[in-house]
DSSP file (Angstrom, degrees, kcal/mol; ACC not computed):
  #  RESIDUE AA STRUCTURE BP1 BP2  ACC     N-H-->O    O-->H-N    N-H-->O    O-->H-N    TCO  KAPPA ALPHA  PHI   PSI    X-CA   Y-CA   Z-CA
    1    1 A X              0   0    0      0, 0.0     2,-0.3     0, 0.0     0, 0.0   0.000 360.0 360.0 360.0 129.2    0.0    0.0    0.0
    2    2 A X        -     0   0    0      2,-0.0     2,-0.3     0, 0.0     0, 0.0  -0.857 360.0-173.7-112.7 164.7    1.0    3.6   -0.5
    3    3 A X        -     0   0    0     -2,-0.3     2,-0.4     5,-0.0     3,-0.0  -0.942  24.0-121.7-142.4 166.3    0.2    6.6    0.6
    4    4 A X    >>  -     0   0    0     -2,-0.3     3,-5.8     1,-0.1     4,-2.2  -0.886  24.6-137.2 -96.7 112.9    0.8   10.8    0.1
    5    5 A X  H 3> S+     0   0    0     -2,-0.4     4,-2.4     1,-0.3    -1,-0.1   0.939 108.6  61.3 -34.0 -41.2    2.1   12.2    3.1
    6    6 A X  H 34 S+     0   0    0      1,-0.3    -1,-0.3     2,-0.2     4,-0.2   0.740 101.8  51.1 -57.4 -23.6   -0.7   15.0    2.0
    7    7 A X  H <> S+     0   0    0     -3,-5.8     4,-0.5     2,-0.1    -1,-0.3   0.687 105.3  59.7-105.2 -10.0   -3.5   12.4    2.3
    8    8 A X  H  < S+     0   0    0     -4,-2.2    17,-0.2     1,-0.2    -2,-0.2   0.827  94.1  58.0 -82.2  -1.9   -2.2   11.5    5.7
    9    9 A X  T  < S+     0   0    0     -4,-2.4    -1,-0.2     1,-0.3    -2,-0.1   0.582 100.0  63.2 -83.6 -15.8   -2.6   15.0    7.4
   10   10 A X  T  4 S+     0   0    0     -4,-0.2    -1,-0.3    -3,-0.2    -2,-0.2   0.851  84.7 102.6 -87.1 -20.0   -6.3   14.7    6.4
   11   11 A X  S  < S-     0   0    0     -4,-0.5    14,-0.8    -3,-0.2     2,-0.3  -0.078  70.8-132.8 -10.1 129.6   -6.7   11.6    8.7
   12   12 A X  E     -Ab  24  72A   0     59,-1.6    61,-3.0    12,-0.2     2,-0.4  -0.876  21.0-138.8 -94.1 146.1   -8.3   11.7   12.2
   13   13 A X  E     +Ab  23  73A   0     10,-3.4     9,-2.2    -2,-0.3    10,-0.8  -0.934  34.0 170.5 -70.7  94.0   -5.9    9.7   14.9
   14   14 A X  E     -Ab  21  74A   0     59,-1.6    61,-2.1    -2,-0.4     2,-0.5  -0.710  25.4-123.6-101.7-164.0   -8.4    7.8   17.0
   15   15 A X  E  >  - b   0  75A   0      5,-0.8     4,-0.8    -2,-0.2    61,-0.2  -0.968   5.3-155.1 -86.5 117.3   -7.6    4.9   19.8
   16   16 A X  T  4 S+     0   0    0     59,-2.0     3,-0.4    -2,-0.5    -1,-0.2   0.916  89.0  54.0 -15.0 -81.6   -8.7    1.8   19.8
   17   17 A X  T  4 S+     0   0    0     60,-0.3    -1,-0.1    58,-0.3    61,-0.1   0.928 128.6  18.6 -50.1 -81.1   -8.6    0.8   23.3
   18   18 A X  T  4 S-     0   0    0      1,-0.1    -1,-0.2     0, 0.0    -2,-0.2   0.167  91.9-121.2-110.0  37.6  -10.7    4.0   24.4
   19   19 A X     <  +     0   0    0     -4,-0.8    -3,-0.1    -3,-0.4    -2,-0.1   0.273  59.3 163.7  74.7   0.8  -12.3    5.1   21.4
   20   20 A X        -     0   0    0      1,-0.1    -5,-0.8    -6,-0.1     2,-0.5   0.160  35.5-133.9 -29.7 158.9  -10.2    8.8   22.2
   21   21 A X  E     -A   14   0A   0     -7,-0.2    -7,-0.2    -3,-0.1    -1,-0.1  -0.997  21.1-174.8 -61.1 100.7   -9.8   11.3   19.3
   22   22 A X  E     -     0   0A   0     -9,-2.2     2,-0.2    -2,-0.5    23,-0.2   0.896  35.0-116.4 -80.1 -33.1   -6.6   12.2   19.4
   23   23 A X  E     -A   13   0A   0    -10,-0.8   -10,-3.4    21,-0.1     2,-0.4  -0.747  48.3 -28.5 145.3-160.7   -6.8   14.8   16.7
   24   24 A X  E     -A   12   0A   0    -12,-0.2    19,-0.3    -2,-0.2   -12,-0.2  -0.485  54.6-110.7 -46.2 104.6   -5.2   15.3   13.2
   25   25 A X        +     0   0    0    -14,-0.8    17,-0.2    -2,-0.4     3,-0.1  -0.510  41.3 171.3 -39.6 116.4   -1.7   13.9   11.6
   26   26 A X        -     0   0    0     15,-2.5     2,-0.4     1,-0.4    16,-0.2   0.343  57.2  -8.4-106.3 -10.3    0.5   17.1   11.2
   27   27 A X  E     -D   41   0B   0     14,-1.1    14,-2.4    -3,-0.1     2,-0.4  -0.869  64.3-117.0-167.9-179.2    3.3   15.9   10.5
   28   28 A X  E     -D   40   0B   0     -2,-0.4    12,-0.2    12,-0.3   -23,-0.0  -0.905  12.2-137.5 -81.1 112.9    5.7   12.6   10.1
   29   29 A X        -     0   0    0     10,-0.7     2,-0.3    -2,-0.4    -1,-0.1   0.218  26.7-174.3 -32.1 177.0    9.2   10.9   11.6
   30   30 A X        -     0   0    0      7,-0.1     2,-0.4     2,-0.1     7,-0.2  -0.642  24.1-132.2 177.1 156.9   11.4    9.6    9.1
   31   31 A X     >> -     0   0    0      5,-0.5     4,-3.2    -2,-0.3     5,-0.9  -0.927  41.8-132.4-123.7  96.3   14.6    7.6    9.7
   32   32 A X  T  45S+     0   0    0     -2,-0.4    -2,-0.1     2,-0.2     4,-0.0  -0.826  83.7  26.0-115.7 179.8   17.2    9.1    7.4
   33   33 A X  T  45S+     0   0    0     -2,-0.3    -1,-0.2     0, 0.0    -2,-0.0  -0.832 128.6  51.0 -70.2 -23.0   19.3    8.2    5.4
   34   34 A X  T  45S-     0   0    0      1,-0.1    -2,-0.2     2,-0.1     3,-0.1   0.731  91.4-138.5 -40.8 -29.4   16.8    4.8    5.1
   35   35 A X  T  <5 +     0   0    0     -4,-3.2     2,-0.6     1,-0.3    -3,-0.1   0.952  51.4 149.0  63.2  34.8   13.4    7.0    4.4
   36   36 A X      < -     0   0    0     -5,-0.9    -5,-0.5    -4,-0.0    -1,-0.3  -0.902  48.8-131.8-105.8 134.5   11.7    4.6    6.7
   37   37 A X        -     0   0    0     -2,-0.6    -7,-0.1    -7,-0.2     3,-0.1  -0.395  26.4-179.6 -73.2 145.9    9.0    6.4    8.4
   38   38 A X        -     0   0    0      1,-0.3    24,-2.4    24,-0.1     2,-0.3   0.676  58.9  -6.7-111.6 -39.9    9.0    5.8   12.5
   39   39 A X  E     - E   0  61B   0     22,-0.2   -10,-0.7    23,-0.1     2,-0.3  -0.816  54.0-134.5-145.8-177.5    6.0    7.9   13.8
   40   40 A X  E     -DE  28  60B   0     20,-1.8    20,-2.4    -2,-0.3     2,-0.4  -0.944  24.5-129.4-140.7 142.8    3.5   10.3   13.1
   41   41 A X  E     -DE  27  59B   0    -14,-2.4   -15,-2.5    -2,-0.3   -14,-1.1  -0.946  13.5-165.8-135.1 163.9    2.5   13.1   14.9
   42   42 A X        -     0   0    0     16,-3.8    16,-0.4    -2,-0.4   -17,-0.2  -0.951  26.2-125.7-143.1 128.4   -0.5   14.7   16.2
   43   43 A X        -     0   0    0     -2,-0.4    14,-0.2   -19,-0.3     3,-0.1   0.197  38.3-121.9 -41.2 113.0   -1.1   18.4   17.6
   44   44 A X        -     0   0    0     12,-0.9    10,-0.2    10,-0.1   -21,-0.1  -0.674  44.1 -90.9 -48.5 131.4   -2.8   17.9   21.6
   45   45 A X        -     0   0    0    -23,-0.2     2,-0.7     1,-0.1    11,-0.2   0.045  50.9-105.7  -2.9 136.2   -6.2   19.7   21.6
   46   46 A X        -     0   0    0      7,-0.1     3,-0.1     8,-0.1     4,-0.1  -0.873  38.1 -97.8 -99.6 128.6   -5.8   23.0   22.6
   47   47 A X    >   -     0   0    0     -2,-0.7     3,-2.3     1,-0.2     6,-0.2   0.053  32.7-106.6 -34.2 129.5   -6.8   24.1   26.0
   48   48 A X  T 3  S+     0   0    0      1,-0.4    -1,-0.2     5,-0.0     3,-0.1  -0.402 106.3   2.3 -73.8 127.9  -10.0   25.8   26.8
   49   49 A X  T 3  S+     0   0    0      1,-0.3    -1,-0.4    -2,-0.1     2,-0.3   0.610  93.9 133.0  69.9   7.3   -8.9   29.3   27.5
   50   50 A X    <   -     0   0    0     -3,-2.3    -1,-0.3     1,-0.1     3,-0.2  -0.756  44.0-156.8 -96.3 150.2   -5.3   29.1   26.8
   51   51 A X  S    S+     0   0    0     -2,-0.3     2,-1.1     1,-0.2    -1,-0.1   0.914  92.0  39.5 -75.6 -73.3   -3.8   31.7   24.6
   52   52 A X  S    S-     0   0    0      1,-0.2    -1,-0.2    -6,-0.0    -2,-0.1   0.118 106.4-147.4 -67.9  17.8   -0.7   29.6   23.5
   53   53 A X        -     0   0    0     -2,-1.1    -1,-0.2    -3,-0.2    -2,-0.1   0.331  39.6 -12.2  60.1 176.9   -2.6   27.2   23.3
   54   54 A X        -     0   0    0    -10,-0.2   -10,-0.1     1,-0.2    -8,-0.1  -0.310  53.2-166.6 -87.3 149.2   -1.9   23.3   24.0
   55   55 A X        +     0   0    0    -12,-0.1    31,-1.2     2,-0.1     2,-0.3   0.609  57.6  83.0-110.8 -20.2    2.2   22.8   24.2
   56   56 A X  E     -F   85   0C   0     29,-0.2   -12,-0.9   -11,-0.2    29,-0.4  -0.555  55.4-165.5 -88.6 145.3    2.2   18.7   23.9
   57   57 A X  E     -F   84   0C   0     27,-2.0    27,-1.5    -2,-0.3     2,-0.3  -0.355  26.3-113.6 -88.0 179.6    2.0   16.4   21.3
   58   58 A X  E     -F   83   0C   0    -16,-0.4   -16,-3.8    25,-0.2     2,-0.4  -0.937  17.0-163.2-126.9 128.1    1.4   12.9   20.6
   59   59 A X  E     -E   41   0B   0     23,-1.9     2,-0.6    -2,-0.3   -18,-0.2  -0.841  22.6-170.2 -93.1  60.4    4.7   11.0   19.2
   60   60 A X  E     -E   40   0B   0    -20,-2.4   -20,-1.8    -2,-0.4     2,-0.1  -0.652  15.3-136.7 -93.3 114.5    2.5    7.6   17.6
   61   61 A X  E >>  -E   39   0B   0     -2,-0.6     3,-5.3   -22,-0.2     4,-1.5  -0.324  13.6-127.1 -44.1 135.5    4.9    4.7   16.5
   62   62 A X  G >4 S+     0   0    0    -24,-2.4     3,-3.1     1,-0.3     2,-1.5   0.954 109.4  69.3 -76.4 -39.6    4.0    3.3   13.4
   63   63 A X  G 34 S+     0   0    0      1,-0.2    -1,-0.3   -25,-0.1    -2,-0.1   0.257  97.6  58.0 -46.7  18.5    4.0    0.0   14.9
   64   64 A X  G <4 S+     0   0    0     -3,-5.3    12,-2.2    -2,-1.5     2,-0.3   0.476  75.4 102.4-103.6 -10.3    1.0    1.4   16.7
   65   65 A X  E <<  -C   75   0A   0     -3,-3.1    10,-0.3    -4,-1.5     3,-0.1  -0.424  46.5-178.3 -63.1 128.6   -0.9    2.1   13.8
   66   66 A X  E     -     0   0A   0      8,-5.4     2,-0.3     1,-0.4    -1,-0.2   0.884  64.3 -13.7 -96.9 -45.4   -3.3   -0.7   13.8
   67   67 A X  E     -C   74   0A   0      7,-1.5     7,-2.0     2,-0.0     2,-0.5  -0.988  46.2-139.6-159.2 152.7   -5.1    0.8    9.9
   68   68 A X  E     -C   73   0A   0     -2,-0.3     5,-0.2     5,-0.2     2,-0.1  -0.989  29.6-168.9-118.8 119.1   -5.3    3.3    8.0
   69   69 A X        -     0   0    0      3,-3.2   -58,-0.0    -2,-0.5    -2,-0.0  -0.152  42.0 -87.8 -96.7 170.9   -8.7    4.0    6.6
   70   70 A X  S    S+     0   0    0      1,-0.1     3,-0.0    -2,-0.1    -2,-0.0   0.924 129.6   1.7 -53.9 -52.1  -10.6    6.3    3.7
   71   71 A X  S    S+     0   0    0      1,-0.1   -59,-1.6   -60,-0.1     2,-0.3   0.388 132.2  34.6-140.8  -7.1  -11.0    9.4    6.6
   72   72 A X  E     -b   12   0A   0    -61,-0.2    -3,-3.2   -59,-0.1     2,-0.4  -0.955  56.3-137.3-142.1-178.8   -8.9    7.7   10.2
   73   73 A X  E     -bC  13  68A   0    -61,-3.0   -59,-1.6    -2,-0.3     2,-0.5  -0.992  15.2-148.7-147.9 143.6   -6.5    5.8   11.3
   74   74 A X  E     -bC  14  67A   0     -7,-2.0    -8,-5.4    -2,-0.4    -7,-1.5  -0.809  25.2-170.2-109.4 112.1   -7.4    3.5   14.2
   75   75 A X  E     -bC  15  65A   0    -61,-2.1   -59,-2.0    -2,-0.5     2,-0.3  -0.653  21.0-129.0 -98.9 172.8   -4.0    3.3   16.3
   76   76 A X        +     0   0    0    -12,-2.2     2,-0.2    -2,-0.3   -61,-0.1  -0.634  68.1  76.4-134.8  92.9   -3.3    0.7   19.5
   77   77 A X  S    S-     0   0    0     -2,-0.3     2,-0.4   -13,-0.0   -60,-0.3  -0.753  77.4 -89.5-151.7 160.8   -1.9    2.8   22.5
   78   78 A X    >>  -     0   0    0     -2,-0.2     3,-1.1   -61,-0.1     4,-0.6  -0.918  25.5-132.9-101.0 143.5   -2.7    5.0   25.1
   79   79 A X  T 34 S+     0   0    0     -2,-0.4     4,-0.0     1,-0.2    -1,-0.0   0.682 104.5  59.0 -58.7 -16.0   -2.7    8.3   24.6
   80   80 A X  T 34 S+     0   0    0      1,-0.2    -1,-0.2     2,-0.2     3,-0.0   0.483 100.4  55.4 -70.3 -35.9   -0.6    8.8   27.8
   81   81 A X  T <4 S+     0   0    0     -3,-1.1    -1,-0.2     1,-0.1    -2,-0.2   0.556 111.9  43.7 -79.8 -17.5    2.2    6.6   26.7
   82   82 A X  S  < S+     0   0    0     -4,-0.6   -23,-1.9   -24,-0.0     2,-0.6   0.420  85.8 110.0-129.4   5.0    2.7    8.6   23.5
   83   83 A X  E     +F   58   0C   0    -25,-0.2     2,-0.3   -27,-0.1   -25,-0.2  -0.556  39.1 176.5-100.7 139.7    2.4   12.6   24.7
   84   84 A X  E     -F   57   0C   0    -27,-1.5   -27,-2.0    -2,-0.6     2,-0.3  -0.891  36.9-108.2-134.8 175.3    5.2   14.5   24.7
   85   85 A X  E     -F   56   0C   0    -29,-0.4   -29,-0.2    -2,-0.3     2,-0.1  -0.564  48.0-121.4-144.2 112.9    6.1   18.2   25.4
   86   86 A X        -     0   0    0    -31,-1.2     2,-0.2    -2,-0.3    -1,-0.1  -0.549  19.2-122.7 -96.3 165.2    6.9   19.7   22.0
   87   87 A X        -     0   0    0     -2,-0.1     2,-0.2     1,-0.1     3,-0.0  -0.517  22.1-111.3 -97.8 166.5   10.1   21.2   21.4
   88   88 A X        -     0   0    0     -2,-0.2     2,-0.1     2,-0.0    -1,-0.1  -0.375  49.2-102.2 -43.8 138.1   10.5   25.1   20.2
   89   89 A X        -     0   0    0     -2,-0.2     3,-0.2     1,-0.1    -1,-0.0  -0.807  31.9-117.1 -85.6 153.1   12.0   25.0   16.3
   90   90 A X  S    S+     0   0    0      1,-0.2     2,-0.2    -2,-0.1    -1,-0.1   0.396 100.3  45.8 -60.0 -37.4   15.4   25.6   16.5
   91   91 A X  S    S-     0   0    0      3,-0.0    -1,-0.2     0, 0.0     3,-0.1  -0.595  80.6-145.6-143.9  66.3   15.4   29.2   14.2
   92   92 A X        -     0   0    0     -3,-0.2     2,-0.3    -2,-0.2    -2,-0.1   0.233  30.1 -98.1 -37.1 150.7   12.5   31.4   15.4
   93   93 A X        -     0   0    0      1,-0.1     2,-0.6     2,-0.0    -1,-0.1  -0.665  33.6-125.5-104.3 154.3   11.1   33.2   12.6
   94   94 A X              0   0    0     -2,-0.3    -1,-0.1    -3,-0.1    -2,-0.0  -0.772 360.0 360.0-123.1 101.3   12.0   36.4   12.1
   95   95 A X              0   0    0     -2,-0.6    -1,-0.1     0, 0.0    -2,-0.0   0.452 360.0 360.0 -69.9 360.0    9.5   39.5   11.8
């Protein structure tokens, strides 16, 4: 099977286990120089009332991706094993 990174960012993430929405694919691991992909990731809700909005991510291994479907992809995890604290980019953009 293949796929366009561009048709996975339209993809909802849910869980299996507890039926979660985790939210959207934004953006993909990759392994280089091999070009094997390792994870996907997907934006945390953002918090009711926060201005900056939500700061964590979810980090999904593709060996959790159970399928990838016409409009989700049904992973097998907890969401709790797989959030992480997203980093700053490196070269703040410059106004």
């Amino acid at each position: 099977m293949s796929c366009k990174f561009t048709d996975l960012q339209c993809k909802e993430v849910i869980c299996i286990g507890s039926g979660q929405r985790l939210g959207f694919i934004s953006d993909v691991l990759v392994e280089l120089p091999e070009g094997k992909v390792c994870a996907v990731v997907v934006p945390c809700p953002c918090r009711l009332l926060s201005l900056a909005g939500s700061r964590d991510e979810f980090i999904i291994p593709w060996g959790a991706i159970a399928r990838i479907g016409p409009d989700i992809v049904l992973v097998d995890t907890k969401p709790e094993d797989c959030r992480v604290r997203r980093q700053k980019p490196k070269h703040p953009a410059l106004f």
